[in-house]
mmJSON file of the N, C-alpha and C atoms, coordinates in Angstrom:
{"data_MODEL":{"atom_site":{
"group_PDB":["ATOM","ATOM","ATOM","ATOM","ATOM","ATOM","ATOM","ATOM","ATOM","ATOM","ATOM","ATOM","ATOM","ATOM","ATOM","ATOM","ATOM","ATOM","ATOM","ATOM","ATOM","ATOM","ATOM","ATOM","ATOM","ATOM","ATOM","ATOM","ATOM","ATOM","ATOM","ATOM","ATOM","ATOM","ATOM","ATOM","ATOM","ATOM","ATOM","ATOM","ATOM","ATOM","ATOM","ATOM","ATOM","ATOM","ATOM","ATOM","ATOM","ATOM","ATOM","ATOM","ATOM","ATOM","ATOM","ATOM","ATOM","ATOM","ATOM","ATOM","ATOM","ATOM","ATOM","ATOM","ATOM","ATOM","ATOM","ATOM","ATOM","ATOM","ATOM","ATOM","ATOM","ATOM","ATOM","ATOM","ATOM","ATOM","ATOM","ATOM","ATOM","ATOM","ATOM","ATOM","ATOM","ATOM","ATOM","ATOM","ATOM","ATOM","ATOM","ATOM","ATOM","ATOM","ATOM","ATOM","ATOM","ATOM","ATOM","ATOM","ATOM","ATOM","ATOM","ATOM","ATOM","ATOM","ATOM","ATOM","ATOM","ATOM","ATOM","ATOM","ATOM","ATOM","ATOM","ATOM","ATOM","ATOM","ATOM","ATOM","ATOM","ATOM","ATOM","ATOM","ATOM","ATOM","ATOM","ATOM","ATOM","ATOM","ATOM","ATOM","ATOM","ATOM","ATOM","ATOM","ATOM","ATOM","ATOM","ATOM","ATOM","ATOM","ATOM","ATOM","ATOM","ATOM","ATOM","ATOM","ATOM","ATOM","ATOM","ATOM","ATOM","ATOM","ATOM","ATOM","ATOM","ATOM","ATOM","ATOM","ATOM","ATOM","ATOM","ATOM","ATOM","ATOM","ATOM","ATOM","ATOM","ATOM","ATOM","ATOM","ATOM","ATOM","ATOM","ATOM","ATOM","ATOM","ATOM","ATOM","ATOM","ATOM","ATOM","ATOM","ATOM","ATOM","ATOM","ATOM","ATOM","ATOM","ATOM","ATOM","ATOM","ATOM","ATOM","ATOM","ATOM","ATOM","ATOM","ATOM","ATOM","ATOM","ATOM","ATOM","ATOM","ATOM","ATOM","ATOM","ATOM","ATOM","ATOM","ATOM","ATOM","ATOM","ATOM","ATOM","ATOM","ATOM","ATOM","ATOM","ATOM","ATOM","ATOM","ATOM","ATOM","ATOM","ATOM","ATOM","ATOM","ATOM","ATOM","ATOM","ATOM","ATOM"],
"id":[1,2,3,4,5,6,7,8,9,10,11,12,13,14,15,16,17,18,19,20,21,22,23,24,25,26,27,28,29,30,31,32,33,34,35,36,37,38,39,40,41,42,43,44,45,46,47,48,49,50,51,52,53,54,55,56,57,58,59,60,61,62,63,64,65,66,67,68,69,70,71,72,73,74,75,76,77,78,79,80,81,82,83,84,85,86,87,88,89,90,91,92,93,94,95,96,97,98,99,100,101,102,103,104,105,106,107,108,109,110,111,112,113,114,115,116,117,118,119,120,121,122,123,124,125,126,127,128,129,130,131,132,133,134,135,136,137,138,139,140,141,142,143,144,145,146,147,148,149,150,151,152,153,154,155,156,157,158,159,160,161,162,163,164,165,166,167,168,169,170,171,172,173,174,175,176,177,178,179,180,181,182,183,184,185,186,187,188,189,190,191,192,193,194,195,196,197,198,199,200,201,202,203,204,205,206,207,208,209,210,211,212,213,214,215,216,217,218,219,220,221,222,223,224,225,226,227,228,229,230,231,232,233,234],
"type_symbol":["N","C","C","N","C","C","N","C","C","N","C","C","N","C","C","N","C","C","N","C","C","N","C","C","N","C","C","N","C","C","N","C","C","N","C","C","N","C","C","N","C","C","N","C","C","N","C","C","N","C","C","N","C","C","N","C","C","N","C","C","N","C","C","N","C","C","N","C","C","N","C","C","N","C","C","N","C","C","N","C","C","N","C","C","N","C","C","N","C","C","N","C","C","N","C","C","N","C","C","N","C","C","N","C","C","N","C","C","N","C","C","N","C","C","N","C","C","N","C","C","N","C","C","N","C","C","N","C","C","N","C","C","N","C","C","N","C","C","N","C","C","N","C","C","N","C","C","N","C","C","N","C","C","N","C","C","N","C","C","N","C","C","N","C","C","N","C","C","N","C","C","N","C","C","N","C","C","N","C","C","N","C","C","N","C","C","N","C","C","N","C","C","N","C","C","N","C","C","N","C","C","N","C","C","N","C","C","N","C","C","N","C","C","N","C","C","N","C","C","N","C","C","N","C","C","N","C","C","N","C","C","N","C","C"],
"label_atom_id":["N","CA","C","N","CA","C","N","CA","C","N","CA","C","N","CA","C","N","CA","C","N","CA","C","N","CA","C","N","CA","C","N","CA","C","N","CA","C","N","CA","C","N","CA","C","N","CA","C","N","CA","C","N","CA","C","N","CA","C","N","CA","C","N","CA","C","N","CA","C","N","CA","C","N","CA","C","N","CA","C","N","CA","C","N","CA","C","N","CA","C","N","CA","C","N","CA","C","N","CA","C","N","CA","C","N","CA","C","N","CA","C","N","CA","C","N","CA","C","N","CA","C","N","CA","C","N","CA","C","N","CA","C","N","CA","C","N","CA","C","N","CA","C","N","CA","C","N","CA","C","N","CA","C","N","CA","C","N","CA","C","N","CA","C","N","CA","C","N","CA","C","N","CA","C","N","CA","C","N","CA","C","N","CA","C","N","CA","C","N","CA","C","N","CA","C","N","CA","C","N","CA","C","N","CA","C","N","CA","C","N","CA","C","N","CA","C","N","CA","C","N","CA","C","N","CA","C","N","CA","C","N","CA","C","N","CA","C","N","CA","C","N","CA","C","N","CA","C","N","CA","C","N","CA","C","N","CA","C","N","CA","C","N","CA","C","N","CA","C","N","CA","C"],
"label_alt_id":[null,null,null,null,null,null,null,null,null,null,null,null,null,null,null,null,null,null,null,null,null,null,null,null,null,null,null,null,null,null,null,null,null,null,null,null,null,null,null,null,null,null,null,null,null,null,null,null,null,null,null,null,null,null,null,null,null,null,null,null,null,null,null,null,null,null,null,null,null,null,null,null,null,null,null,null,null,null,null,null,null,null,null,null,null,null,null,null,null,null,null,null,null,null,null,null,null,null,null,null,null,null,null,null,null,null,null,null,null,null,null,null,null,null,null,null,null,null,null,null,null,null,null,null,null,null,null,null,null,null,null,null,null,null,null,null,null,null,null,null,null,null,null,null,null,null,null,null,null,null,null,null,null,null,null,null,null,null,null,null,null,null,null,null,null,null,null,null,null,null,null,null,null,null,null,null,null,null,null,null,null,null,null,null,null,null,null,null,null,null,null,null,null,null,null,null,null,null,null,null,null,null,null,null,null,null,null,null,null,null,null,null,null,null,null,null,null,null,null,null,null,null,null,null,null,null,null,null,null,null,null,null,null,null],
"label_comp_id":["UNK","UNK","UNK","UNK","UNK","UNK","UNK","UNK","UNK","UNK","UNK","UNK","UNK","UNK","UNK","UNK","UNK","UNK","UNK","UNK","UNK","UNK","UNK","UNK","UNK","UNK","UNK","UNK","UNK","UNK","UNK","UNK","UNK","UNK","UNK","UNK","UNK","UNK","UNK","UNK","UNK","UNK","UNK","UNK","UNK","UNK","UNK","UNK","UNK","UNK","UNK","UNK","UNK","UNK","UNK","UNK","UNK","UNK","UNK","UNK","UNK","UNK","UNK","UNK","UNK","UNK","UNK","UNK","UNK","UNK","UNK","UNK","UNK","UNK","UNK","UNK","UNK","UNK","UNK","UNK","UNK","UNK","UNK","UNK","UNK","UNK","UNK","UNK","UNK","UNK","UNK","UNK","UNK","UNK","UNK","UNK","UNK","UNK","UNK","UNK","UNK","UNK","UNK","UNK","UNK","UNK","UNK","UNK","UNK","UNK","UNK","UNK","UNK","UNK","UNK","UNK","UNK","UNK","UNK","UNK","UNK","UNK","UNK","UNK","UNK","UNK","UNK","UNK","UNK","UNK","UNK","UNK","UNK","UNK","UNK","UNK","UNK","UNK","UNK","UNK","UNK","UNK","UNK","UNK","UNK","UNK","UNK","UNK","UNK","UNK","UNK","UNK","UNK","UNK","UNK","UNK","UNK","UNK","UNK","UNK","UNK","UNK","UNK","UNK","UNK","UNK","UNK","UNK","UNK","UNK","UNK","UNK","UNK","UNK","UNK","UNK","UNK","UNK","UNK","UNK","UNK","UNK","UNK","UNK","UNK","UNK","UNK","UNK","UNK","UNK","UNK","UNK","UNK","UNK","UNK","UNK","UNK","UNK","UNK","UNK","UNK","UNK","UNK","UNK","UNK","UNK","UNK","UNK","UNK","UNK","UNK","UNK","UNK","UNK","UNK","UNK","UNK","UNK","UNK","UNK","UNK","UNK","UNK","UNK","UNK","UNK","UNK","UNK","UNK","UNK","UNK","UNK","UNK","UNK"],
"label_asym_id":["A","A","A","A","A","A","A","A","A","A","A","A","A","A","A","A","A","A","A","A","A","A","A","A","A","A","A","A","A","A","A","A","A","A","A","A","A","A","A","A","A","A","A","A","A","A","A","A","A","A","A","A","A","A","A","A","A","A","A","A","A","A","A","A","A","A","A","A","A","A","A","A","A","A","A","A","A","A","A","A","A","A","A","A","A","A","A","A","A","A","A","A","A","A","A","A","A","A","A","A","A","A","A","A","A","A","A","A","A","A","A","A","A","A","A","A","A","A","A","A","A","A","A","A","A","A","A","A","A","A","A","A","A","A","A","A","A","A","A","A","A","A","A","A","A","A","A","A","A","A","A","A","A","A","A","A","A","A","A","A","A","A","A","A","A","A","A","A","A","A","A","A","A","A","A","A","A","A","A","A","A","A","A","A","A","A","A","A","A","A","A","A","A","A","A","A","A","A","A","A","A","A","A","A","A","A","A","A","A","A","A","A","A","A","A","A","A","A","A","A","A","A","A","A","A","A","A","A","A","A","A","A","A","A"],
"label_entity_id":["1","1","1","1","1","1","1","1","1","1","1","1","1","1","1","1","1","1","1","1","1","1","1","1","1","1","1","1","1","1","1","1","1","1","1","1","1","1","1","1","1","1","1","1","1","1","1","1","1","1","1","1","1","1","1","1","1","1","1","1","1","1","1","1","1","1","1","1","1","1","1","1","1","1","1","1","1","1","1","1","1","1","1","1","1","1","1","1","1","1","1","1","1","1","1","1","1","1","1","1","1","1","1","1","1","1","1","1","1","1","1","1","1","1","1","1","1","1","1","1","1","1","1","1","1","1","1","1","1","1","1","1","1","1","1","1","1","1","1","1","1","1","1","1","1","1","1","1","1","1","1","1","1","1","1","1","1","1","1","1","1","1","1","1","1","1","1","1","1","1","1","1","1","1","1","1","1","1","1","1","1","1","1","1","1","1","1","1","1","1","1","1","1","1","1","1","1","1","1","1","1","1","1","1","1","1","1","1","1","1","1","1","1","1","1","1","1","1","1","1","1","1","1","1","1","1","1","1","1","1","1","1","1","1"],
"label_seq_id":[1,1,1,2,2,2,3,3,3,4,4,4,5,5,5,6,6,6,7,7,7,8,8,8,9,9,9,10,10,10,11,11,11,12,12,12,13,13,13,14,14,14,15,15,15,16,16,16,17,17,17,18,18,18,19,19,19,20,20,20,21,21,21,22,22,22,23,23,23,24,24,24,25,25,25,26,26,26,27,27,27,28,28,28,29,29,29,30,30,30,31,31,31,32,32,32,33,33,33,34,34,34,35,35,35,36,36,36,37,37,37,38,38,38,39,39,39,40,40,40,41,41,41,42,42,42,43,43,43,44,44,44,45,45,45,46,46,46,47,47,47,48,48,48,49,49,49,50,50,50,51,51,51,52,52,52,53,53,53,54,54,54,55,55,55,56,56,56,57,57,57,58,58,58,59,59,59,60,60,60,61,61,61,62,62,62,63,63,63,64,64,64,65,65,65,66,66,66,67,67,67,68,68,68,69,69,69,70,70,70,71,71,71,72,72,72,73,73,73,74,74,74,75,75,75,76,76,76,77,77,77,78,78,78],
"pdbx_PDB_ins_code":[null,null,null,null,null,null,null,null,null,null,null,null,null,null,null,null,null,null,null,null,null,null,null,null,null,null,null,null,null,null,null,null,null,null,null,null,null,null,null,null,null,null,null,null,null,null,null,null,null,null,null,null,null,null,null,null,null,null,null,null,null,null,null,null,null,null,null,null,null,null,null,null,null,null,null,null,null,null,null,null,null,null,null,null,null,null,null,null,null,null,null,null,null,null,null,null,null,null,null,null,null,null,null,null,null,null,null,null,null,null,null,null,null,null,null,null,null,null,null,null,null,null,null,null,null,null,null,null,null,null,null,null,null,null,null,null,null,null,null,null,null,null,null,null,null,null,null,null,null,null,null,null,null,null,null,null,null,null,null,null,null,null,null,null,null,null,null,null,null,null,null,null,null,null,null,null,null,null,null,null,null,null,null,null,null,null,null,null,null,null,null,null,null,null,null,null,null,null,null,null,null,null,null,null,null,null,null,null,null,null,null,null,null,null,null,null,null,null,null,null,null,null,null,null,null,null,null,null,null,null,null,null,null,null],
"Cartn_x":[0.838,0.0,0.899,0.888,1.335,0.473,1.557,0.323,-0.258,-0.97,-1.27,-0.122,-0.175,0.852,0.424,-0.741,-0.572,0.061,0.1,0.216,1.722,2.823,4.158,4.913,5.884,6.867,8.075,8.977,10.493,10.775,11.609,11.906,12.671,12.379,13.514,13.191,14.348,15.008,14.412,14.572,14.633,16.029,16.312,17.456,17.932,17.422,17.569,17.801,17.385,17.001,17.132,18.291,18.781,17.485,18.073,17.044,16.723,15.461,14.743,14.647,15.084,14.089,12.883,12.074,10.879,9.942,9.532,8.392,7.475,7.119,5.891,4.764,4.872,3.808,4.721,3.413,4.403,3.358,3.931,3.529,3.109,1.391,0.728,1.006,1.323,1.801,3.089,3.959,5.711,5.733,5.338,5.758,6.922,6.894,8.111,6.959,8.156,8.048,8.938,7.922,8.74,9.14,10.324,11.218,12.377,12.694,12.965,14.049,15.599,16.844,16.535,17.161,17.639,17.412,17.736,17.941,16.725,15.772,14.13,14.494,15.706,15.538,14.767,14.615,13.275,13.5,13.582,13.92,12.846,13.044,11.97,13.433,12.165,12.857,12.164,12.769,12.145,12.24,11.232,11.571,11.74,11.55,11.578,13.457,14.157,15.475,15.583,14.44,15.116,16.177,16.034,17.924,18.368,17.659,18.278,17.069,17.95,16.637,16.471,16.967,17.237,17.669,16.648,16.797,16.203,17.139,16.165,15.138,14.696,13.062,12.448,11.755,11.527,9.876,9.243,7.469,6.827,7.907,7.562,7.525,8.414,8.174,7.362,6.849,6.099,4.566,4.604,3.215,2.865,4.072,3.503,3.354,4.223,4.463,2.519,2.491,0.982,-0.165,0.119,-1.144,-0.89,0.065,-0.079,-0.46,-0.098,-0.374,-1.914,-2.412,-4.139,-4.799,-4.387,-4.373,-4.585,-3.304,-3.207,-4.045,-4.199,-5.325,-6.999,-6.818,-8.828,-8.887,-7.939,-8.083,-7.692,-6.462,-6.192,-5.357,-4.227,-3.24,-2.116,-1.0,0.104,1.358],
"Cartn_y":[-1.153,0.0,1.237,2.053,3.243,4.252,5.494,6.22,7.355,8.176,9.142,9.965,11.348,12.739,12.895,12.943,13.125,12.89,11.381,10.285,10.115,10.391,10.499,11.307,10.313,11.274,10.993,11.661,11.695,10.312,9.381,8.085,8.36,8.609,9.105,7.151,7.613,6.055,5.02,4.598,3.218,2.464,1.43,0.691,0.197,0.151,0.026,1.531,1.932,2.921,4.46,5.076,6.007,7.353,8.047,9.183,10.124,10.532,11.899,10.811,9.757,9.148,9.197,8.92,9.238,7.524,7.646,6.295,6.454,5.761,5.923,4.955,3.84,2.748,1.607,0.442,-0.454,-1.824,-2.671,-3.896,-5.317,-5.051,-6.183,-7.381,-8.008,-9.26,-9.694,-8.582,-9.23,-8.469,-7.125,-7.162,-5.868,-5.598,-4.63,-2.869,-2.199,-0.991,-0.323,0.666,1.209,2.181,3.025,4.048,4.374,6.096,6.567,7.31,7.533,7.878,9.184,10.082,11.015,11.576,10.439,10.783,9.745,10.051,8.922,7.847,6.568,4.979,4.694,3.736,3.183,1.583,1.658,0.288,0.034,-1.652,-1.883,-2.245,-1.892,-1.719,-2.891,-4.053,-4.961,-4.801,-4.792,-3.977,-5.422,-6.754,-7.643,-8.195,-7.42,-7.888,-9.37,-9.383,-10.37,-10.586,-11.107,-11.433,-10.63,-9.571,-7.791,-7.022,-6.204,-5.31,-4.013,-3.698,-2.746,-3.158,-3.487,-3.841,-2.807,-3.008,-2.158,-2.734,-1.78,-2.151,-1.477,-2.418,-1.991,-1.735,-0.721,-0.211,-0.526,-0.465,-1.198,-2.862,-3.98,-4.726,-5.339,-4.804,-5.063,-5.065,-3.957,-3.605,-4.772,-4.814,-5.897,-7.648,-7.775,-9.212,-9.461,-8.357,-8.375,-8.568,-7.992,-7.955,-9.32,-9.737,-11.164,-12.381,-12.411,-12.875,-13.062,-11.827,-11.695,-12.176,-12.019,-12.84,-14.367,-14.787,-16.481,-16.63,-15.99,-16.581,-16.164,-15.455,-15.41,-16.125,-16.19,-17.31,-18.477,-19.203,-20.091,-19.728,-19.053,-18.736,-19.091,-19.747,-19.43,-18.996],
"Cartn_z":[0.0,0.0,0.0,-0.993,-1.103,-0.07,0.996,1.062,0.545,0.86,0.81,0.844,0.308,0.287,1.871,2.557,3.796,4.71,4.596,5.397,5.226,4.342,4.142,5.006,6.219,7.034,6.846,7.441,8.079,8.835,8.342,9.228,10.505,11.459,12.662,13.773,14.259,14.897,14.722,13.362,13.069,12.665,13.328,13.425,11.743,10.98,9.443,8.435,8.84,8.139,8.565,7.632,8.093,8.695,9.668,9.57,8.861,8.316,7.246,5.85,5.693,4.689,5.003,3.632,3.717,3.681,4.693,4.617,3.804,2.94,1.721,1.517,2.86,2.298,3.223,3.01,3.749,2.728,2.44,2.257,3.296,2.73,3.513,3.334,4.583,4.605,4.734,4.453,4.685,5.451,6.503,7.798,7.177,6.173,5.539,5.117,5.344,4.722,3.527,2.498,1.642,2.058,1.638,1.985,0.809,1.172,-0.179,0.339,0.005,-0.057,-0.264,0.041,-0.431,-2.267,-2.464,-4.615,-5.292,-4.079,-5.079,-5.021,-4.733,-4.902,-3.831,-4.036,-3.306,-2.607,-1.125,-0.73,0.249,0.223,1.69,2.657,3.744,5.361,5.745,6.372,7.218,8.85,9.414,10.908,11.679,10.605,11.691,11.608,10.848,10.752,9.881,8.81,7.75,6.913,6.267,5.69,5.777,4.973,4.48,5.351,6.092,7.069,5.491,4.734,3.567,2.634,1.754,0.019,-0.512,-1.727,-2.877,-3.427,-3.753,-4.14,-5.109,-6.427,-7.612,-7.565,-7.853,-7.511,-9.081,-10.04,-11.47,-11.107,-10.808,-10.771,-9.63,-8.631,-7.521,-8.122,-9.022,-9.196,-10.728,-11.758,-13.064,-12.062,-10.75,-10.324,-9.546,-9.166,-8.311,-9.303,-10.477,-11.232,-12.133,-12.282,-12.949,-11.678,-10.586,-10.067,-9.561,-10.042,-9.721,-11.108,-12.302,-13.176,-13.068,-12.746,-12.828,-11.837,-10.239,-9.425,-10.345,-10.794,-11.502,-12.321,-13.104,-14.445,-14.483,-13.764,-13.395,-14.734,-15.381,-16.267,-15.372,-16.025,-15.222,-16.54],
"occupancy":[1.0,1.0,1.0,1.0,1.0,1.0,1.0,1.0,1.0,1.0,1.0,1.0,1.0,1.0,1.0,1.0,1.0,1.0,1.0,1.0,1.0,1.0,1.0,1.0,1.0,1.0,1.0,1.0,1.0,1.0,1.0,1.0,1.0,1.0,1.0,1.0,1.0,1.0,1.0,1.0,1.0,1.0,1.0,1.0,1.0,1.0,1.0,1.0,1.0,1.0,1.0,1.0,1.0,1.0,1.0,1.0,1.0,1.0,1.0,1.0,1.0,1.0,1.0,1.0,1.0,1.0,1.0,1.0,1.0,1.0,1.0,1.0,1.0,1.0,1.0,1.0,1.0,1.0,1.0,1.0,1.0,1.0,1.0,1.0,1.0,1.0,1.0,1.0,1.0,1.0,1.0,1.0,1.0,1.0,1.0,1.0,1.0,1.0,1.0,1.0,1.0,1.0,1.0,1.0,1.0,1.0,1.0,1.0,1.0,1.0,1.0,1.0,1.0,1.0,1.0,1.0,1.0,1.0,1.0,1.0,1.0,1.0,1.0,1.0,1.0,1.0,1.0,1.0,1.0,1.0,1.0,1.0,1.0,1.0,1.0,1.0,1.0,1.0,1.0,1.0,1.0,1.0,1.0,1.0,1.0,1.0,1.0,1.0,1.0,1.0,1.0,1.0,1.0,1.0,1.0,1.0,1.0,1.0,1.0,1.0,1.0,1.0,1.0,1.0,1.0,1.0,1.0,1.0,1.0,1.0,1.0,1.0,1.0,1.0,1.0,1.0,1.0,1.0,1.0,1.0,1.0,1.0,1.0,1.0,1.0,1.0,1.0,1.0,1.0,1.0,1.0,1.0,1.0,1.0,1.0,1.0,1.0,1.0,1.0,1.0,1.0,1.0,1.0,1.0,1.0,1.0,1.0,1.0,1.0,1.0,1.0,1.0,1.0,1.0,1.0,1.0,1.0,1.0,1.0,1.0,1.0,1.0,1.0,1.0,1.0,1.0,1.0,1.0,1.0,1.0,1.0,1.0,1.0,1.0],
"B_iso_or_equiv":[0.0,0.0,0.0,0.0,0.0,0.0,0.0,0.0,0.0,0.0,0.0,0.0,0.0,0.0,0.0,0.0,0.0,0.0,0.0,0.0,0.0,0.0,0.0,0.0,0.0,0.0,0.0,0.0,0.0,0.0,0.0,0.0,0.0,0.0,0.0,0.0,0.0,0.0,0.0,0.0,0.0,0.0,0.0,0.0,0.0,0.0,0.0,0.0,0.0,0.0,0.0,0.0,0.0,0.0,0.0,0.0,0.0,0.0,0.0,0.0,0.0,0.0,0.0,0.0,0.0,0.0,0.0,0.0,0.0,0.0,0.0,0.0,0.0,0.0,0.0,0.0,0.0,0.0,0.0,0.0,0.0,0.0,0.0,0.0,0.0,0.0,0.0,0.0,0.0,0.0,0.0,0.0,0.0,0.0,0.0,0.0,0.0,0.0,0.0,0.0,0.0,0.0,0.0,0.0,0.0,0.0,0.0,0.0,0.0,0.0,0.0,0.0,0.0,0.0,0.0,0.0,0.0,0.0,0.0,0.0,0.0,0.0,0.0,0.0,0.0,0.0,0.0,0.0,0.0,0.0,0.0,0.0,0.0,0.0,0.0,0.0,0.0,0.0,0.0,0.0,0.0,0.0,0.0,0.0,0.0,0.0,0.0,0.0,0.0,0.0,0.0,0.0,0.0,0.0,0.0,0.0,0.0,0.0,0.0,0.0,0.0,0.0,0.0,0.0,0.0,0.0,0.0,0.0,0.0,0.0,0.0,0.0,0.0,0.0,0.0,0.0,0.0,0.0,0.0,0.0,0.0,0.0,0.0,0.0,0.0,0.0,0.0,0.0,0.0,0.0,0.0,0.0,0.0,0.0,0.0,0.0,0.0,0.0,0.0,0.0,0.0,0.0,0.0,0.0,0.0,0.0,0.0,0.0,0.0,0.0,0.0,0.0,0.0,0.0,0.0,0.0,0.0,0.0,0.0,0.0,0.0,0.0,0.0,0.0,0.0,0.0,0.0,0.0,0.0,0.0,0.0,0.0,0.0,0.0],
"pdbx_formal_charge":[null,null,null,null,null,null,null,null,null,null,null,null,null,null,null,null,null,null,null,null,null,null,null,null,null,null,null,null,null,null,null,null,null,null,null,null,null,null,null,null,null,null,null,null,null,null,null,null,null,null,null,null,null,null,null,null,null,null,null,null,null,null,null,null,null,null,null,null,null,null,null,null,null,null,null,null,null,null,null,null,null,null,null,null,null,null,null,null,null,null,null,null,null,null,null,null,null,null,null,null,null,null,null,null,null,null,null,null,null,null,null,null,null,null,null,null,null,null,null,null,null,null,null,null,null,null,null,null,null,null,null,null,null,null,null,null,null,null,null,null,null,null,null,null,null,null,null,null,null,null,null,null,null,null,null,null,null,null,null,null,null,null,null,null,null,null,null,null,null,null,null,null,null,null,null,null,null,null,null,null,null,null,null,null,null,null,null,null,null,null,null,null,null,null,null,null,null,null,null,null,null,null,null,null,null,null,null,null,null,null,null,null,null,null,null,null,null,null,null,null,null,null,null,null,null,null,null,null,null,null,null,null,null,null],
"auth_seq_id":[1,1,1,2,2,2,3,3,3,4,4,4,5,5,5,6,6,6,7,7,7,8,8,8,9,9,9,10,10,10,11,11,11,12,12,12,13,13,13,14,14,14,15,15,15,16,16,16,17,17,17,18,18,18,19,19,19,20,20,20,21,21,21,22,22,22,23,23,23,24,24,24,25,25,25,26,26,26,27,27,27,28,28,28,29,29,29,30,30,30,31,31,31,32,32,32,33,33,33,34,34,34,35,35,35,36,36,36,37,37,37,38,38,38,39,39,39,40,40,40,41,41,41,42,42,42,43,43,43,44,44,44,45,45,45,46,46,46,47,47,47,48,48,48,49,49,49,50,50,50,51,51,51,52,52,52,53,53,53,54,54,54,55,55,55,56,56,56,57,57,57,58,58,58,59,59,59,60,60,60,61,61,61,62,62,62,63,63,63,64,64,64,65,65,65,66,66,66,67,67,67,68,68,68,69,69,69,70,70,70,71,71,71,72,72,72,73,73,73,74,74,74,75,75,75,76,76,76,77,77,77,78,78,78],
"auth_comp_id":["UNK","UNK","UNK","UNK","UNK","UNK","UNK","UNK","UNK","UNK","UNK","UNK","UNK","UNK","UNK","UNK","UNK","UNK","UNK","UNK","UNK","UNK","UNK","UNK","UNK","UNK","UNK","UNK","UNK","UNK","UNK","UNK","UNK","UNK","UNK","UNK","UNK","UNK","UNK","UNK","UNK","UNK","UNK","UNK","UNK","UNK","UNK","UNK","UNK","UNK","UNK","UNK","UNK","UNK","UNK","UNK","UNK","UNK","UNK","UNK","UNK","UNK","UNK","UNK","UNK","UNK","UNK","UNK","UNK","UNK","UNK","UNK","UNK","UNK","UNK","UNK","UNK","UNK","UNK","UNK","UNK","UNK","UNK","UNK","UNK","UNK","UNK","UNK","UNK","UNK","UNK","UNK","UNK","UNK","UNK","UNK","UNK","UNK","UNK","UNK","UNK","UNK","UNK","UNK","UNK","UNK","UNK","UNK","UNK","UNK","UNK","UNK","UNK","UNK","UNK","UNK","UNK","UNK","UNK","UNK","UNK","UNK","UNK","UNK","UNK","UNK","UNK","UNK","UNK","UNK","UNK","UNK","UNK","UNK","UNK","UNK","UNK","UNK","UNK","UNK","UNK","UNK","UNK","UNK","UNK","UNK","UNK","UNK","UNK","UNK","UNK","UNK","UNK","UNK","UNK","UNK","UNK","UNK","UNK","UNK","UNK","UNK","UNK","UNK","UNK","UNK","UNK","UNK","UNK","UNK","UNK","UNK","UNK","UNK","UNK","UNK","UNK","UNK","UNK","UNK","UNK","UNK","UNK","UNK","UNK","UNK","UNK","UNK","UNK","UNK","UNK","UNK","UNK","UNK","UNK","UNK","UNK","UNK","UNK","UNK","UNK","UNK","UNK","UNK","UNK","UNK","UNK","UNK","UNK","UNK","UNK","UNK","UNK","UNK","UNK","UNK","UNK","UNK","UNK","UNK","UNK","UNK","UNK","UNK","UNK","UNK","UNK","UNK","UNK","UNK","UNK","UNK","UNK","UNK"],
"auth_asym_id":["A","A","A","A","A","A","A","A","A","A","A","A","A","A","A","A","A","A","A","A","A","A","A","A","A","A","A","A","A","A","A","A","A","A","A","A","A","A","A","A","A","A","A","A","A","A","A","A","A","A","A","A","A","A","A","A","A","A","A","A","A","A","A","A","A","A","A","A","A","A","A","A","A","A","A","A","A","A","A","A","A","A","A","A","A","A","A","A","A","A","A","A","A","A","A","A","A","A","A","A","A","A","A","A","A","A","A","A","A","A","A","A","A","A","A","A","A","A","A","A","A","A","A","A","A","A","A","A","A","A","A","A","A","A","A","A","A","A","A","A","A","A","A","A","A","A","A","A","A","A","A","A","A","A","A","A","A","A","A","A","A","A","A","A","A","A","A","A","A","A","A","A","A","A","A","A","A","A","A","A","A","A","A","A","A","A","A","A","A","A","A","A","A","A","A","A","A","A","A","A","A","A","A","A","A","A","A","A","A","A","A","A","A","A","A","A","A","A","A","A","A","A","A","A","A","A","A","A","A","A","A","A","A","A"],
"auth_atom_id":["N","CA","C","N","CA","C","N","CA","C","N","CA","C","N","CA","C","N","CA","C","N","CA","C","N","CA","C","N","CA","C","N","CA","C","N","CA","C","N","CA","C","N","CA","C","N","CA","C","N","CA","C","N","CA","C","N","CA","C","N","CA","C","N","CA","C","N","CA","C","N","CA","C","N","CA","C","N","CA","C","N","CA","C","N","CA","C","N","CA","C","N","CA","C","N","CA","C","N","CA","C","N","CA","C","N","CA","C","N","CA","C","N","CA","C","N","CA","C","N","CA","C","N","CA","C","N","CA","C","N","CA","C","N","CA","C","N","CA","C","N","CA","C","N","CA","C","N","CA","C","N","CA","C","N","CA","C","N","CA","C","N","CA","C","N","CA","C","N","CA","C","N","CA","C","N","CA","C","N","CA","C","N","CA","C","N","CA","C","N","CA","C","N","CA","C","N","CA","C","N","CA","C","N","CA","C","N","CA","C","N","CA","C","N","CA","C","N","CA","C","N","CA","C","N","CA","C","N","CA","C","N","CA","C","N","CA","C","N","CA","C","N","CA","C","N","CA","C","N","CA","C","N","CA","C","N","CA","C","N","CA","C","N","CA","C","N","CA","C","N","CA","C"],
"pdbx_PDB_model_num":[1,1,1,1,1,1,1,1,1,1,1,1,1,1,1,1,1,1,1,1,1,1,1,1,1,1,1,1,1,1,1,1,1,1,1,1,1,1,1,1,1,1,1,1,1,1,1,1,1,1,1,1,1,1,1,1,1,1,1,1,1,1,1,1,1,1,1,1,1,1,1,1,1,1,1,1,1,1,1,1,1,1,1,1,1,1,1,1,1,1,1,1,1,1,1,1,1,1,1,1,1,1,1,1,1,1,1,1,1,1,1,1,1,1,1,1,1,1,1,1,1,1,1,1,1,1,1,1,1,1,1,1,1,1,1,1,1,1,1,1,1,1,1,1,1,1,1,1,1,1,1,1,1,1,1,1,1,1,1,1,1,1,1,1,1,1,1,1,1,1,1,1,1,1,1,1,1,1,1,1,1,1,1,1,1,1,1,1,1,1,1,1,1,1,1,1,1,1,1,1,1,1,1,1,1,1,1,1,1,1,1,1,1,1,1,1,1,1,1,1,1,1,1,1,1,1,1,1,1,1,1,1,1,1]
}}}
């Protein structure tokens, strides 16, 4: 879930993730958040300390992997 322009703050003390990035959303179900550098890249933050507490993270391939996947589940396509 992306959020809102409202709903977008300043990351202050989180153990991953430097401070004044910007939190932008967090993804349901992995327990992870998106967050944005300084120069727009875009990584998730895992607050539960998985492999990588900070990967990069692609919002093009998140968004074509979700919609095929809603695909093959309605149609039974794989």
């Amino acid at each position: 879930m992306v959020f809102p322009l409202n709903k977008i703050r300043p990351v202050k003390n989180w153990d991953s993730v430097p401070d004044n990035w910007l939190e932008l959303g967090s993804i349901i179900g992995d327990g992870a958040y998106m967050v944005s550098d300084e120069n727009g890249e875009l990584y998730l933050a895992d607050h539960n300390h998985r492999d990588d507490p900070l990967a990069k993270f692609s919002l093009k391939e998140w968004l074509e992997d979700g919609i095929f996947i809603s695909i093959e589940e309605e149609y039974g396509v794989e």
